[in-house]
C-alpha positions, 0 to 999 in steps of 0.5 A: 526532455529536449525537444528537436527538430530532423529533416528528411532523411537525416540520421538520428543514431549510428550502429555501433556508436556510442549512445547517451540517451533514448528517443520518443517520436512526437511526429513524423516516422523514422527508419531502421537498419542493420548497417556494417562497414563496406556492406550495403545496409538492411531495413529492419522496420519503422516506428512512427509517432509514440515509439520510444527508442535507443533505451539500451544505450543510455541505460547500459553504456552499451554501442547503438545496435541500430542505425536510425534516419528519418523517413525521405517522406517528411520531417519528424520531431523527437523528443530526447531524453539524455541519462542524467536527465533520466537518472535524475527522475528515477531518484526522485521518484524512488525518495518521494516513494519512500517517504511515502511508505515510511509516513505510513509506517509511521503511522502505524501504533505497532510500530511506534516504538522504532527509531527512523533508522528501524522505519527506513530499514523496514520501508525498504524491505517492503513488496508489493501486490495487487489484487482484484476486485473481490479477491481475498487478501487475508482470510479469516481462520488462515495462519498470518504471518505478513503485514500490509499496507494499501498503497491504492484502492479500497478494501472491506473487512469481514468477520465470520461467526457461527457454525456450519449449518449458520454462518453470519457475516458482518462487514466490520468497516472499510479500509482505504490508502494508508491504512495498515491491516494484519499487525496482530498477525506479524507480532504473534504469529496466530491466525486472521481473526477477520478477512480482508477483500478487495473492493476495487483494484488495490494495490498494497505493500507487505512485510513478513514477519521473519523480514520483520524479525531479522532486521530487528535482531541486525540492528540489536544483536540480540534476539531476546530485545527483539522479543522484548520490543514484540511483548511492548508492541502486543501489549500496546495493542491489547490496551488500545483494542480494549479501549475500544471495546470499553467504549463501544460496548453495549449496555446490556440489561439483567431483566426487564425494567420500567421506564423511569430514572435509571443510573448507568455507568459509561466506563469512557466517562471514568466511571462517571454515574449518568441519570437519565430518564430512559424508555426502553425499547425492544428491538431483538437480544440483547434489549437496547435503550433508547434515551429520552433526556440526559441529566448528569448528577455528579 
């Protein structure tokens, strides 16, 4: 942004000119009329130091609707910002959001399978929201049909279980910028099997499941490969989900057991045999163990 210098009473822009850029006040103040051939002009009001003006014309191509001079009682410093300069920043602000929106689409296991022209198609089609702190995003129960993304902020994932009369809920972990929630909704349709609250100001980026649909079938042509490619992303995340709870399951005993070797299979390990001198330990149901040493026997 050029930064320039006016004296007292000098004119800044001229009603019914044609303008290229708009003006911020650095220092000083300027004043504003309503100005017409052979009458005498209007004051309108003044702007001092922070005001920005002259927006309309270098944004429209539109004639200044004002005129505008400095104030008789001192000099002003103006900052100006001409329309390539500003068509400039816009564009590279909108590419740097994009690449920031396809890196996160990317990332996302569901949608793996598409190509950068499919990614860049969906990064366009995304919207944005914001939330409050402990304003529900998705509620568990609720039917889905939308994916989103934090762009900023934090959120906290909840599941319900139990009945009316005994409802327990467990916060299951926390999800931050980047991170993509409600996949399982877009790909089939069904209703949230957890909540998503907001824990600070979040703002995010969503995607509905018809957006979704018609995009793919604009680039295929054909709604039966877009179905296709909906069955590979859900049975992609189906095996990734049981992966997850293969390896976090909990060993649950069939009765009681004395201390001493025990064999436990860890199906992570691949099946694997582990011996191991345990201690068993009662804390609740189902029992827990709590290992003592460790032995690998092959």
């Amino acid at each position: 942004m050029e930064v320039q210098e006016f004296r007292p009473g000098q004119q800044v822009c001229q009603q019914d000119a044609q303008g290229d850029c708009a003006y911020v006040i650095l220092s000083g103040s300027v004043s504003v009329f309503k100005e017409r051939a052979h009458e005498e002009r209007i004051f309108v009001r003044s702007l001092g130091a922070g005001s920005f003006f002259g927006e309309g014309s270098m944004l429209w191509r539109t004639p200044r609707t004002r005129s505008v001079y400095m104030d008789e009682r001192g000099p002003a410093t103006l900052g100006i910002l001409y329309r390539e300069a500003y068509h400039d920043l816009v564009v590279r602000s909108e590419i740097k959001e994009r690449s920031r929106r396809e890196d996160y689409l990317r990332r996302a296991p569901v949608l793996e399978t598409l190509s950068d022209e499919q990614i860049a198609q969906i990064a366009d089609a995304l919207q944005t929201e914001q939330y409050d702190p402990d304003e529900d995003i998705v509620t568990q129960g609720e039917r889905g049909d939308k994916l989103y993304v934090i762009l900023e902020g934090t959120c906290v994932v909840t599941v319900k279980t139990g009945t009316a009369g005994d409802i327990d809920i467990q916060e299951h972990r926390r999800i931050h910028a980047g991170d993509m929630f409600g996949e399982k909704a877009l790909l089939e349709n069904t209703r949230r099997s957890a909540s998503v609250t907001a824990v600070t100001h979040v703002e995010v980026l969503f995607l509905k499941r018809a957006a979704f649909e018609r995009m793919l079938e604009t680039k295929w042509h054909d709604h039966g490969r877009v179905d296709a490619h909906l069955r590979r992303a859900r049975d992609a995340q189906k095996s990734r989900e049981d992966g997850v709870a293969e390896r976090d399951a909990v060993i649950r005993p069939t009765g009681l057991c004395e201390a001493g070797p025990l064999i436990l299979s860890y199906p992570f390990l691949a099946g694997s045999l582990i011996a191991a001198s345990a201690r068993l330990v009662i804390r609740s149901s189902p029992w827990e163990f709590e290992f003592v040493a460790l032995k690998l026997s092959v």
